[in-house]
C-alpha positions as CSV (number, residue, x, y, z in Angstrom):
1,X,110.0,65.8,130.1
2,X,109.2,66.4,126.6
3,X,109.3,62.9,124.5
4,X,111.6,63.2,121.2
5,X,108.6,63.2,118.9
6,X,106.8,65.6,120.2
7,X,110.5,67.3,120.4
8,X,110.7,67.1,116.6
9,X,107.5,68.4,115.8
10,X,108.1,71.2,117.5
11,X,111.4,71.7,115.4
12,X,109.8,70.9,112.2
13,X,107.2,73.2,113.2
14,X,109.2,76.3,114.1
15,X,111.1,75.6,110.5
16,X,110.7,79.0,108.4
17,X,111.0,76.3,104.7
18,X,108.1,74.3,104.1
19,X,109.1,70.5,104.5
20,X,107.7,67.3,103.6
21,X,109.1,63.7,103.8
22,X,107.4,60.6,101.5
23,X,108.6,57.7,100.0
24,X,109.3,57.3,95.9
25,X,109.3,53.7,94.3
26,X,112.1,52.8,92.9
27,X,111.4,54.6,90.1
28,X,110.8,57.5,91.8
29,X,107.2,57.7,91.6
30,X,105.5,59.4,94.7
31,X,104.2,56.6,97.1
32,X,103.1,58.3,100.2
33,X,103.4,60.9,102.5
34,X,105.8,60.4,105.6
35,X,105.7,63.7,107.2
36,X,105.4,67.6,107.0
37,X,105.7,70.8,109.2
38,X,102.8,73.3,109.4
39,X,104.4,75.4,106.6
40,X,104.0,73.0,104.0
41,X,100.2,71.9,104.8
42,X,99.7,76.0,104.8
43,X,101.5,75.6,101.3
44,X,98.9,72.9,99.9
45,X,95.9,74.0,102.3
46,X,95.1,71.2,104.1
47,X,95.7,70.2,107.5
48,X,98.2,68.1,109.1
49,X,95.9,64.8,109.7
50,X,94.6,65.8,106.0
51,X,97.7,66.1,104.4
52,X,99.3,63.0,105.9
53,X,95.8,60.5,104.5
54,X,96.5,62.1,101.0
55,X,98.3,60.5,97.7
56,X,100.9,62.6,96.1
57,X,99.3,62.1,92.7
58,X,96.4,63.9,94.5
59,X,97.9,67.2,95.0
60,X,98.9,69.8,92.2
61,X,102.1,71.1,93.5
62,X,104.4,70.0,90.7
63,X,107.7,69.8,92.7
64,X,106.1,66.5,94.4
65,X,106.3,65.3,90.8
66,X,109.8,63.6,89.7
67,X,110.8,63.2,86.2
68,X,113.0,60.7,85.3
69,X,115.8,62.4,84.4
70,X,115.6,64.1,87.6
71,X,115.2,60.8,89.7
72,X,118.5,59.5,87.7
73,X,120.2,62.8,88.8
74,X,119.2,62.2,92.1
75,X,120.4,58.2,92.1
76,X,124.0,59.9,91.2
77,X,124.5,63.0,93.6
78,X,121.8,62.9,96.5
79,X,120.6,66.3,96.8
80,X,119.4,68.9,94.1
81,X,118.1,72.8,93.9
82,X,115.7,74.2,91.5
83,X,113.8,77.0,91.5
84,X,110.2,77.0,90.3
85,X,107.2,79.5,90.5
86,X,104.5,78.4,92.4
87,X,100.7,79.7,91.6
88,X,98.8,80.1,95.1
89,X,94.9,80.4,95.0
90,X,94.8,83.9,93.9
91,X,97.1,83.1,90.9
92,X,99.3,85.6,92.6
93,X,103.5,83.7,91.3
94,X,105.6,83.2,94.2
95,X,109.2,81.9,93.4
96,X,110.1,79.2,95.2
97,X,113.5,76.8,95.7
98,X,113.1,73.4,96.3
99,X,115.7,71.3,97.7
100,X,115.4,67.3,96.7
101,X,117.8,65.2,99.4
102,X,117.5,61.9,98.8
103,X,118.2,59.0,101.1
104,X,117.0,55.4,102.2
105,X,115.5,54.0,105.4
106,X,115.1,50.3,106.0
107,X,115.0,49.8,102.7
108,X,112.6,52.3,101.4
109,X,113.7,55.3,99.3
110,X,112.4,58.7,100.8
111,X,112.6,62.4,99.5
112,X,113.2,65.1,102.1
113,X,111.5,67.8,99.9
114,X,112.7,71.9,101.3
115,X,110.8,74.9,100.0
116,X,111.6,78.3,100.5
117,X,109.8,81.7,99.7
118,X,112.9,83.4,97.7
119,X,110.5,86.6,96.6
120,X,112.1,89.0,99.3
121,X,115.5,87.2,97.5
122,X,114.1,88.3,94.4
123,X,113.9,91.5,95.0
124,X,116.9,92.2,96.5
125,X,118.9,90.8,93.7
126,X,116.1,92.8,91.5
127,X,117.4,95.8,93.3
128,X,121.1,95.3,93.2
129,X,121.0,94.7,90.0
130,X,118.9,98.3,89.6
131,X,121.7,99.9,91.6
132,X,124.6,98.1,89.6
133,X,123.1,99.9,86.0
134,X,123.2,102.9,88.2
135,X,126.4,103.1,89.2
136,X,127.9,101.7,86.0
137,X,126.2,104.7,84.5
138,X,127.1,107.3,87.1
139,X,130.8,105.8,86.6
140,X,130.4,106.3,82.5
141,X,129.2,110.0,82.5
142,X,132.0,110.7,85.5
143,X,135.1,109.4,83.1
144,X,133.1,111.0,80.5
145,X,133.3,114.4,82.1
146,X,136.4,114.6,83.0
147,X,137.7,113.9,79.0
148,X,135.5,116.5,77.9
149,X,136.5,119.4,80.0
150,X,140.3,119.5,78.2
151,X,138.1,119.1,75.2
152,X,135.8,121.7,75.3
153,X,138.6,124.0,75.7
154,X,140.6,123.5,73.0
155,X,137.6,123.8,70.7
156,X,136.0,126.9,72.1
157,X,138.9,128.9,71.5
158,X,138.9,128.5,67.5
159,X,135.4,128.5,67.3
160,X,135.0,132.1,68.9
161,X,137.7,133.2,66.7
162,X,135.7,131.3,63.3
163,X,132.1,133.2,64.7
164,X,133.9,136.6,64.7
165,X,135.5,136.3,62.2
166,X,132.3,134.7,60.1
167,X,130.5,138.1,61.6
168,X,133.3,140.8,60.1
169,X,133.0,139.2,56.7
170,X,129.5,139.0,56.8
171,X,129.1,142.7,57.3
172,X,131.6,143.4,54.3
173,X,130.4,141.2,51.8
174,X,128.9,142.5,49.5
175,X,127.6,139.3,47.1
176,X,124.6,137.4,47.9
177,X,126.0,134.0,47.4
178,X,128.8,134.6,49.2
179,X,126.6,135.8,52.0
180,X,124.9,133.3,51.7
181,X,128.5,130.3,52.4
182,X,129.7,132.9,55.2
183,X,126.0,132.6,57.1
184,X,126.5,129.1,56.6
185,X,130.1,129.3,58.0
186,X,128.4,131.0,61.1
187,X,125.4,128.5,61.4
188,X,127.7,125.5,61.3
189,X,129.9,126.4,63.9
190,X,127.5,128.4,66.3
191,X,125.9,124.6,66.3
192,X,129.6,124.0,67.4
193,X,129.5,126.3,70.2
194,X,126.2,124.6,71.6
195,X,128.1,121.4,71.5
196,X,131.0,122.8,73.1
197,X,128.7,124.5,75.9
198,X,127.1,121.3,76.6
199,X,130.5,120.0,77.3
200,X,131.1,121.9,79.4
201,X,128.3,122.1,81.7
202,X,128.9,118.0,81.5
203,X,131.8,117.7,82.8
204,X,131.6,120.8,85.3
205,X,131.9,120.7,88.8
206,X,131.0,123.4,90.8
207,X,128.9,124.0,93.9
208,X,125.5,124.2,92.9
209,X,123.5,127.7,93.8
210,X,120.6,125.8,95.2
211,X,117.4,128.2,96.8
212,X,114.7,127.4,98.0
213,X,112.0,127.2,95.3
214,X,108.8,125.4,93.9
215,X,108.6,123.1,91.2
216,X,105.6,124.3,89.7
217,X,106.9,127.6,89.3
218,X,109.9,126.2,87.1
219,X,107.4,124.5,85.5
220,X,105.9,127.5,84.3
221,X,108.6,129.0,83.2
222,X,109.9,126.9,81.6
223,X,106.9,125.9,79.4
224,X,106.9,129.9,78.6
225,X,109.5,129.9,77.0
226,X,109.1,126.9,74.7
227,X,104.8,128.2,74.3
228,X,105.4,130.4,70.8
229,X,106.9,126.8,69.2
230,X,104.7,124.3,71.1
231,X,101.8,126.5,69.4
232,X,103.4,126.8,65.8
233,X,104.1,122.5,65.9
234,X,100.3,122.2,67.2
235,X,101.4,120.7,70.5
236,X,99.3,120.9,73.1
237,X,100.6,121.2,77.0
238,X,98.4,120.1,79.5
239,X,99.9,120.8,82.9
240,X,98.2,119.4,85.9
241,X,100.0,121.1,89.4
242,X,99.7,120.0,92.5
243,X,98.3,122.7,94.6
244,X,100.5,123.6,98.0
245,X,103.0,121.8,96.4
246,X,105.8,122.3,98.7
247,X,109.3,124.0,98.1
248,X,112.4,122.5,98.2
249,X,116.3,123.6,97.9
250,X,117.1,123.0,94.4
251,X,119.6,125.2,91.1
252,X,116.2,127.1,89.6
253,X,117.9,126.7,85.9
254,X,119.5,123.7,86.5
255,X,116.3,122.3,86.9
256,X,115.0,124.3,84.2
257,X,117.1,123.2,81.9
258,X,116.5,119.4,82.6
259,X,112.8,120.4,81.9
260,X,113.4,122.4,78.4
261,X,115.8,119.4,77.6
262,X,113.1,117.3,78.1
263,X,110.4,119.3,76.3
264,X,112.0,119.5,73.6
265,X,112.7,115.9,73.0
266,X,109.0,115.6,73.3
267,X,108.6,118.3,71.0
268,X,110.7,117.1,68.2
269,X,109.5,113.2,68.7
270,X,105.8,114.4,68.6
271,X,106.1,116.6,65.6
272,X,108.2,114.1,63.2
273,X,105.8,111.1,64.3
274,X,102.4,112.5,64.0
275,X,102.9,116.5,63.1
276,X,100.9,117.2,66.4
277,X,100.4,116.2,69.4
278,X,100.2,116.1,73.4
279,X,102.2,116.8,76.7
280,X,101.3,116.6,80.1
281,X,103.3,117.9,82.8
282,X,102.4,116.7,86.2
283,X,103.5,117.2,89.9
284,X,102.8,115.3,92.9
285,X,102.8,115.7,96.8
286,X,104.4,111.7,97.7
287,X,105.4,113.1,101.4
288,X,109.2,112.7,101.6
289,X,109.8,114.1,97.9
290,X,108.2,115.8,95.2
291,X,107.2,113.8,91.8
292,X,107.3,115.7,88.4
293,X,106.0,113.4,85.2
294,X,106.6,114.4,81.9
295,X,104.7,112.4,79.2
296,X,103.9,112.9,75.6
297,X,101.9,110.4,72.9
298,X,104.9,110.1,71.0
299,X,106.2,107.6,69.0
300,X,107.6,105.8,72.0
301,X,111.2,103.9,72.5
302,X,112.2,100.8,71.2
303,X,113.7,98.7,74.6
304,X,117.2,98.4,73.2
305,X,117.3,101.9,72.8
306,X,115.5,103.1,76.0
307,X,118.4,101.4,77.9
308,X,120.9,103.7,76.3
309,X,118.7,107.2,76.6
310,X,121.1,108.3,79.3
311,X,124.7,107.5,78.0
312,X,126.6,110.6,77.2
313,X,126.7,110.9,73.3
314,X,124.3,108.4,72.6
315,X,122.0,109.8,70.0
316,X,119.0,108.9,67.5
317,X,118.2,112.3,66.4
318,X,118.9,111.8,62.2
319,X,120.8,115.1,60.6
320,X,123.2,115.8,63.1
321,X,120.9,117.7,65.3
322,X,121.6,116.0,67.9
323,X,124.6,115.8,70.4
324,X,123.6,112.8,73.0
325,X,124.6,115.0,75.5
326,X,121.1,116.4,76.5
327,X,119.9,113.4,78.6
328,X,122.9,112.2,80.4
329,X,123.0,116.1,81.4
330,X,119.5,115.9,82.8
331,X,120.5,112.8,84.4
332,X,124.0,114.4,86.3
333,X,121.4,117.5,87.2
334,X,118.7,115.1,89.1
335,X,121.8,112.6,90.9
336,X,123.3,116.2,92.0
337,X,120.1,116.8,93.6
338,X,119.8,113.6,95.0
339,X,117.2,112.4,93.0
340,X,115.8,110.0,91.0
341,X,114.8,109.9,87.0
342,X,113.4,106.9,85.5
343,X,112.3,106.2,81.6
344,X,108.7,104.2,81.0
345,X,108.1,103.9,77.4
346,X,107.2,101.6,74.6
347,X,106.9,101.4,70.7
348,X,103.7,103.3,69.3
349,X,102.5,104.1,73.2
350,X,104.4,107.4,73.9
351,X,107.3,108.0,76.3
352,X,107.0,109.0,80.2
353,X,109.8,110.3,82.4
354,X,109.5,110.4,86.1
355,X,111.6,112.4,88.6
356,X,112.0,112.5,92.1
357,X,113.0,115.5,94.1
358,X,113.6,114.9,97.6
359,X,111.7,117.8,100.2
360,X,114.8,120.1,101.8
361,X,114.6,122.8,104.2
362,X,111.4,123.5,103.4
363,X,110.9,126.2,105.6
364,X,107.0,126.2,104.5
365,X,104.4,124.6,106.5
366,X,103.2,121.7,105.1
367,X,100.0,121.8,103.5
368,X,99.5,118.7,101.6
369,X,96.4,118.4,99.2
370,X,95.5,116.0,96.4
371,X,94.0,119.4,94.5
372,X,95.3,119.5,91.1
373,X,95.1,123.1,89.0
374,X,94.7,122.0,85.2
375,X,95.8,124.6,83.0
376,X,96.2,123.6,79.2
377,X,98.1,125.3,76.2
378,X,95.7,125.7,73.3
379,X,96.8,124.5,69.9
380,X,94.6,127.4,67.9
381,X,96.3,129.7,70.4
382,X,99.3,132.1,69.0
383,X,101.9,134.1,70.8
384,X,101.9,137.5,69.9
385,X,105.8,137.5,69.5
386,X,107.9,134.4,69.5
387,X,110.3,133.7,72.5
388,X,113.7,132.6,71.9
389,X,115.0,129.9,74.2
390,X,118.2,131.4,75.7
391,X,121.1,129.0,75.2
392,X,122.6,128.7,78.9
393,X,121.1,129.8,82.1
394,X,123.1,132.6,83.6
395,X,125.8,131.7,85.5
């Protein structure tokens, strides 16, 4: 029959916390060790017999140490929690909670010490957290949406009649510096219109005309269209494809637009910073989904600000170019694709965005390769004609 100590070995033993009983003077200096389980010698490194001969001065693990207000605190309720992060041999930080009971045993005061690995705890609440910002801001562009669609209506319809309007007199008139207040008349509120259209494809829902496509060739395209003014604004593009990169069900000009959007964010950042500069395009095979990065060498975003990139109106664009709508509709395209975007920048270091496209239906065989085709946008380059961005995809 098994004898009760060797009975309660075997429980400390099979504990998942690291424990450790020793006796505090009254004080509550460390005195000596009265027992530990297996976790907590694998927690100092020593072995059982080992750990047992030692002092408690003698080992740098701080929680063994007891400061006075925290032995007063312990006089008055018993039992405490921290948390502390504890350096292993590699230096690698592992958080940690400690549990301090305190009790007393023919006359001797004794600390039943509990640690427990919280990183996996970490994480999760890391996570949640990640998944409550989401939310918060899938619930923000959704209420969003649905103001703006009433909105956008009610503006369109006297805007078309101002641009026609604007057009007729235009034609008629016959001074140049009335010409000159009626162009601007027709400037100002074709601006309008854009504003209105992006309103609009915010807060629309419809079912999305998903094909089957590949990245890379959006890619192209898309950079096509934006090559004449990435040339004049001595930008160059570096694109670096993944080769059988494979295809996936997605809206071709949804997608495309996320990417102009993006490009021309880039574009504008680049250009005011430094009057130049550099943008790499990148896809990746990562087996379940396709990874597209988009990075420039920007001026970068400040933190405060890169937290707000995707609320709807949000804005730091000066001269009322710009409408805050252009990244929270990137970020509605990519969640009605069931993917991911994230923002990795800082001040003076440029500005990366990374999106995840999960693999559908791809009817292709799989041909994964770590081959990347470089192809690169020359600065000194010009377009023969320029090519004008058209303002909506076709419906």
């Amino acid at each position: 029959m098994m004898k009760q100590e060797e009975l309660f070995h075997l429980f400390l033993d099979n504990m998942l916390d690291a424990v450790a009983v020793y006796e505090v003077s009254q004080e509550g200096k460390p005195l000596k060790f009265m027992e530990a389980n297996e976790q907590m010698c694998r927690y100092i490194g020593y072995t059982h017999e080992e750990f047992l001969r030692m002092q408690p001065a003698d080992i740098r693990f701080e929680c063994f140490n007891i400061t006075p207000a925290l032995w007063q605190e312990l006089l008055e309720v018993r039992y405490l929690l921290n948390e502390y992060a504890y350096k292993t041999k590699d230096n690698v930080s592992v958080p940690i909670e400690i549990h301090y009971h305190f009790f007393q045993l023919d006359g001797r005061n004794l600390i039943f010490l509990t640690i427990r690995d919280i990183s996996e705890r970490k994480k999760a609440e890391e996570n949640q957290r990640r998944l409550e910002k989401d939310l918060n801001l899938s619930s923000r562009l959704a209420s969003v949406g649905a103001l703006t669609a009433g909105v956008a209506h009610e503006i369109n319809s006297p805007l078309t009649s101002i641009l026609g309007f604007s057009e007729r007199l235009a034609r008629k008139c016959t001074s140049e510096e009335q010409h000159r207040d009626i162009e601007r008349i027709h400037t100002e509120a074709l601006r309008a219109a854009k504003v209105v259209d992006n309103l609009r494809t915010f807060a629309r829902s419809y079912e999305q005309e998903k094909k089957l496509c590949g990245l890379n060739d959006v890619i192209r395209k898309s950079v096509e269209l934006r090559e004449y003014e990435l040339v004049v604004q001595n930008i160059v593009v570096e694109l670096e494809l993944a080769e059988n990169l494979p295809s996936t069900l997605m809206d071709f000009y949804k997608i495309q637009q996320v990417l102009i959007n993006m490009i021309l964010n880039a574009e504008q950042a680049m250009y005011q910073a430094h009057g130049r500069g550099r943008l790499l395009i990148k896809t990746q095979d990562m087996g379940n989904y396709i990874r597209m990065i988009i990075e420039d060498n920007g001026p970068g975003i400040a933190p405060e600000i890169a937290e707000r990139v995707f609320d709807p109106f949000f804005t730091t664009k000066e001269d009322s170019r710009g409408t805050g709508l252009g990244l929270s509709v990137c970020y509605g395209i990519i969640m009605e694709h069931d993917g991911k975007v994230q923002l990795e920048s800082k001040l003076g270091q440029g500005t990366r965005f990374i999106i995840d496209l999960p693999i559908k239906n791809s009817r292709l065989p799989r041909k994964k390769s770590t081959k990347v085709v470089v192809v690169k946008v020359n600065a000194k380059t010009r377009a023969k004609s320029p090519k004008s961005l058209p303002q909506n995809p076709p419906d």
